[in-house]
C-alpha positions, 0 to 999 in steps of 0.5 A: 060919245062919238058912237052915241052920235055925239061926235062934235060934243066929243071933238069939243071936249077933249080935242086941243086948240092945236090939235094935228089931225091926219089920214094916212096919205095926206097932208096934216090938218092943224088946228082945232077950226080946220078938223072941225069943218073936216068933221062937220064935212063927213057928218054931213055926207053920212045919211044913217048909221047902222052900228059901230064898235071898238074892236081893241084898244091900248094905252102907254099912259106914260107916253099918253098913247092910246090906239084904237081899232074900230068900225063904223057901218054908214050909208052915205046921201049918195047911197052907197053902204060902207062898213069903215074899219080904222085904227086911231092913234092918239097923244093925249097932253092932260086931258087934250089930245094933240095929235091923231092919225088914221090908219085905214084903207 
């Protein structure tokens, strides 16, 4: 969903109410209100999307792990081109996931 540009209809339907989401070197943001203004933010600072890919992905279903290796290439309203490589690791609960951090430069 999210590269079919559908990223809030994704955050939407499978983040949980009390989700902690964080970028590595940062504080926590906990909640499903505070990550959706983070989300709509970035949304609002990217001006197109040139591609994006899934590079590898793994899961410990047993544990609800799934980790993610991707890339998106954007260009942001001020212009600059950047091609953002990034490594999810999500906890699911059910249908929900819970908690997700993001490993990137």
């Amino acid at each position: 969903m999210i590269f079919s540009g559908q990223l809030l209809e994704a955050f939407e339907k499978f983040y949980h109410n009390d989700v902690v989401m964080q970028e590595l070197g940062e504080e926590p943001r906990v909640g499903k209100d505070i990550n959706r203004e983070y989300e709509n933010k970035f949304i609002a600072m990217v001006k197109d999307v040139h591609g994006a890919g899934i590079e590898a992905m793994a899961s410990d279903e047993e544990k609800g792990i799934v980790m993610i290796e991707s890339w998106m290439d954007l260009t942001f309203q001020d212009g600059n081109r950047v091609k953002m490589e990034q490594v999810a690791v999500q906890r699911w609960e059910g249908d929900y996931i819970v908690h997700e951090k993001f490993f990137h430069k």
